[in-house]
C-alpha positions in Angstrom: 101.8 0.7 107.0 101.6 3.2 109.3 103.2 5.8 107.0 101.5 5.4 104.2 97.7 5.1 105.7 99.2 8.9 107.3 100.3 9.8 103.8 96.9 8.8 101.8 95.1 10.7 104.7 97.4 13.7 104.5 96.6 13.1 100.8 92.5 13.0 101.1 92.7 16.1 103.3 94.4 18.1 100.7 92.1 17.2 98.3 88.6 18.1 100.2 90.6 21.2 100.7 91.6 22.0 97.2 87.4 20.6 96.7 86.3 23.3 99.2 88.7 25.9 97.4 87.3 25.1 93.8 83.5 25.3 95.6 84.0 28.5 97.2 85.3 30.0 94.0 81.8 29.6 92.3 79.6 30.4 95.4 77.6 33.0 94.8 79.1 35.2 97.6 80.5 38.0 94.9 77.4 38.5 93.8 75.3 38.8 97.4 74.7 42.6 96.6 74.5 42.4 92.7 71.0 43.9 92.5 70.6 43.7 88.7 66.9 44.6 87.9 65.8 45.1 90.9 63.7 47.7 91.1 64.1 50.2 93.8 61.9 53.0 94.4 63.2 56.0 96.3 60.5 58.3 98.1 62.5 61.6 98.3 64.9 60.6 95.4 65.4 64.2 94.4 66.7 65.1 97.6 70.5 65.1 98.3 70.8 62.0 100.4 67.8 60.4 97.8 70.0 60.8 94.5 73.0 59.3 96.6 71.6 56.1 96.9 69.9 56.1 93.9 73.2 56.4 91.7 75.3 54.1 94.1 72.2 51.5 93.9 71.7 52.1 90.0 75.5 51.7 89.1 75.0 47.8 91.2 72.2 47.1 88.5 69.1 48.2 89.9 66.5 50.3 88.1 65.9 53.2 90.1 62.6 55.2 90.2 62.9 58.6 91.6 59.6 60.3 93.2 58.7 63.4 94.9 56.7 66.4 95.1 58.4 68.9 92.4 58.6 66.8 89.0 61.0 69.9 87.9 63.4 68.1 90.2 62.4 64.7 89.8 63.5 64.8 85.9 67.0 66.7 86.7 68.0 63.4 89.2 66.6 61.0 86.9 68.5 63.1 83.7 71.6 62.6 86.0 71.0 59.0 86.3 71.0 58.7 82.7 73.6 59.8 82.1 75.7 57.4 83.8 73.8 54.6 82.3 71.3 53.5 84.8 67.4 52.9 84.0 65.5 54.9 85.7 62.4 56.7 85.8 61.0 59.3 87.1 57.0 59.8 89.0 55.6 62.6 91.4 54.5 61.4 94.4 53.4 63.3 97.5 54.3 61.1 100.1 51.3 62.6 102.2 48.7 61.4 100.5 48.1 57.7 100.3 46.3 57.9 96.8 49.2 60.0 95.7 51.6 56.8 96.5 49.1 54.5 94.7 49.1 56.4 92.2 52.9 56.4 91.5 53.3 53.2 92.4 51.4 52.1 89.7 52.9 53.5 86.9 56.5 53.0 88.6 55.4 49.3 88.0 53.5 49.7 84.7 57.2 51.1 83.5 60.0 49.2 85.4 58.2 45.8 86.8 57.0 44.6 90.6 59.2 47.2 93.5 61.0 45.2 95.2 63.0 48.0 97.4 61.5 51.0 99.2 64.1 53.7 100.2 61.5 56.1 102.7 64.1 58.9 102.1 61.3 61.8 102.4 61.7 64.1 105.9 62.7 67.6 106.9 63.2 70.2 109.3 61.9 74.0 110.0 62.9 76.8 111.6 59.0 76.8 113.4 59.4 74.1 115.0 63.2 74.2 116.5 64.3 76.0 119.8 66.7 79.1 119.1 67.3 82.2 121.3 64.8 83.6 119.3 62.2 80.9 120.2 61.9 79.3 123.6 59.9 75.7 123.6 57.2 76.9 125.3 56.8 79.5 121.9 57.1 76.7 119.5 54.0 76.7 117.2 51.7 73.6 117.2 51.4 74.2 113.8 55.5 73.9 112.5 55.8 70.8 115.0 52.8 69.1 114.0 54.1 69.8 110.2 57.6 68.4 111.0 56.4 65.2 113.1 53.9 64.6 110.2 56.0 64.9 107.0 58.8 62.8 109.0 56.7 60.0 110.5 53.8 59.8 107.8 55.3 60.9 105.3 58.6 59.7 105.3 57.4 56.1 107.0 54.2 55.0 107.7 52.1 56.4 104.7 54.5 54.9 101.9 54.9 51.7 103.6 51.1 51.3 104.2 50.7 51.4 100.1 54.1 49.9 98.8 54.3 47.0 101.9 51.0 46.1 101.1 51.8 46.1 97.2 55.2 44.3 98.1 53.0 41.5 100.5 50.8 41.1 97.5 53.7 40.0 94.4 54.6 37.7 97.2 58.1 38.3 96.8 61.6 38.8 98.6 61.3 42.7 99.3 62.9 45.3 102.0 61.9 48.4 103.1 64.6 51.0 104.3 63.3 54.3 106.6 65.7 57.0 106.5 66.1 58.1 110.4 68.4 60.3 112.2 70.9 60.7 114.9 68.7 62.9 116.8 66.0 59.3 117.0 68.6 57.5 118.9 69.7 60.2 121.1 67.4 62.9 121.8 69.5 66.6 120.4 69.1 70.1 121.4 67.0 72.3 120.0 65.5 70.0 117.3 62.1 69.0 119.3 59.9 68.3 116.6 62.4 66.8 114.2 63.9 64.2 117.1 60.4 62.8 118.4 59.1 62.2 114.3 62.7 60.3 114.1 62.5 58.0 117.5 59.2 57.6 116.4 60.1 56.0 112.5 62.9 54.2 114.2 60.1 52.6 116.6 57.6 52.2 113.8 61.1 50.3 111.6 61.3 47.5 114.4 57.3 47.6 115.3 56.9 46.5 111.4 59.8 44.7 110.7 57.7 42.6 113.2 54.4 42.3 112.1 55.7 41.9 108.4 57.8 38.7 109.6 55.5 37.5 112.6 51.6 38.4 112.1 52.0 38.6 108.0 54.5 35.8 107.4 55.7 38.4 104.1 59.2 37.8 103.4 59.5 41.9 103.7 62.7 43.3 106.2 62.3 46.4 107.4 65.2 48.7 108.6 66.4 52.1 109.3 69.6 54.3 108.0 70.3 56.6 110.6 72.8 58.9 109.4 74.7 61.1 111.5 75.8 64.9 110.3 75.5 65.2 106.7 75.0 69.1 105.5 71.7 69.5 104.0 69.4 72.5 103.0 67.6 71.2 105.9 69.9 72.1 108.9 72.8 74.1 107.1 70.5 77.0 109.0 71.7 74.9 112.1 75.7 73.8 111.3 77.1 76.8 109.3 77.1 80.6 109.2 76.3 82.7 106.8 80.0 83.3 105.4 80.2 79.5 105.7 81.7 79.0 108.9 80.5 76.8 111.6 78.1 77.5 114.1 79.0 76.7 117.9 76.3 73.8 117.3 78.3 72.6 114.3 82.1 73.1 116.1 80.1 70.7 119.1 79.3 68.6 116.6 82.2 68.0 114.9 84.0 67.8 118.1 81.9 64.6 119.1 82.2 62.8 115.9 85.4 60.5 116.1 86.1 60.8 112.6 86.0 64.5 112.7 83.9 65.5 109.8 80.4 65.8 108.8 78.9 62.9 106.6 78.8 62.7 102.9 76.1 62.0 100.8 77.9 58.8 99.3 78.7 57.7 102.8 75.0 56.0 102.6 75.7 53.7 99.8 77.2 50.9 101.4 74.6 50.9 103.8 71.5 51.2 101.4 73.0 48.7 99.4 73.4 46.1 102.0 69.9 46.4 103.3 68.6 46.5 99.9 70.7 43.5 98.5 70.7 39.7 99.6 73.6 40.2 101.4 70.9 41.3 104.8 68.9 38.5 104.0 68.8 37.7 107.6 68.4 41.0 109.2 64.9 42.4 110.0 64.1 45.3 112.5 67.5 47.3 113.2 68.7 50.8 113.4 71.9 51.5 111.2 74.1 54.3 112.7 76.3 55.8 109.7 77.8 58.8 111.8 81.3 58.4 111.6 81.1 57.0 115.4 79.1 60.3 116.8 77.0 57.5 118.6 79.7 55.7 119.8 81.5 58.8 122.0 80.3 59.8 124.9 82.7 62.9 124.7 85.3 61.9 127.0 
């Protein structure tokens, strides 16, 4: 008696199990960062680090519209996205200018449907407003740093996600915006003055809004930050490599302090965006993502 009520137990156990098996192989887990139709809209798309994300997103279903300043370079990414077979259009948009975004936004919907991703991927660095042995801090224009914390913190954060958060709050909708930050908003860098306060600032602004969005709205928006570590870019090559295409003592430091040993590569922020784009983050609101091949992780010794 005792055996066999052992054996139909052993018996009922192994068939919840093979039940939970058979479940779990048509949970919906696979597809957690399938983002078929969803359309993203990349602020900066044209830039290196933009047109990344936009073919890694693109090629996991999403339509992708690309915006910036220079239309000329707008229409090459977007020609590149078609040819791999991914819907996308194209729209400038000066992230400065908030009637500019409206603007775009509207015929970005008009053309692909209601944006349900913002990738903030505008930003940038100058010459005027970083220190060199040419230029002390107490030289630095107000001009250049003004420009930089501006077109990094405005442009590249707060303006777009004034226009499209509000748009996104209004469809009523699932949505997330991602701000593109930087290793130098986490821990302040040399030289880079301008550039690291606009980036501590977005990353403050990313979990100030993630916030109010959640809390004071009650929109079903996330907000987060990418902050990428060293990735070469027209932006600080000036900064990393030499002119013959060697490093720079600033880019040997670098290096030096990044576990993995080499700088970032563009496609290196694909996992990320997608994640934070896709249902797979459903849960996560108001965090900073280090992809820096563990530059924020060593403290050098």
């Amino acid at each position: 008696m005792i055996f066999r009520l052992l054996h139909d137990t052993v018996d009922a156990v192994k068939e919840k199990a093979a039940g939970i098996m058979t479940d779990q192989a048509h949970t919906p887990y696979q597809h957690l960062f399938n983002l078929h139709n969803r359309v993203v809209l990349i602020l900066g798309g044209s830039g290196t680090l933009g047109e990344a994300m936009a073919h890694g997103l693109g090629h996991l279903g999403a339509k992708i519209a690309v915006a910036g300043r220079q239309i000329e370079k707008v229409n090459a990414t977007t020609a590149r996205l078609s040819e791999h077979g991914i819907e996308t259009y194209g729209v400038a948009i000066d992230a400065m200018n908030k009637e500019s975004i409206l603007a775009g936004l509207n015929s970005v919907e008009s053309k692909l449907g209601p944006v349900r991703v913002l990738i903030n991927a505008v930003g940038g660095n100058q010459p005027g407003a970083t220190v060199s042995p040419q230029q002390s801090f107490f030289d630095l224009p107000a001009e250049a740093l003004s420009d930089v914390v501006g077109l990094n913190l405005f442009g590249g954060a707060i303006l777009p996600c004034q226009v499209v958060g509000f748009r996104m709050k209004e469809h009523g909708e699932p949505a997330s915006i991602i701000n593109i930050s930087s290793m130098s908003g986490l821990t302040p860098l040399t030289r880079v003055v301008g550039y690291g306060a606009a980036k501590a600032a977005v990353n403050n602004f990313t979990q100030w809004l993630a916030v109010h969005m959640a809390h004071e709205l009650e929109a079903p928006i996330r907000v987060n930050a990418i902050a990428p570590g060293f990735f070469l870019s027209e932006q600080n090559r000036f900064l990393l490599t030499t002119a013959n295409g060697g490093l720079t003592e600033r880019g040997e430091t670098i290096l030096a302090h990044t576990p993995m040993s080499r700088f970032g590569h563009p496609d290196d922020l694909i996992g990320a965006a997608a994640w934070l784009a896709s249902d797979a983050s459903a849960f996560v609101t108001g965090i900073v993502v280090p992809v820096d091949g563990g530059f924020s992780a060593f403290s050098g010794v």
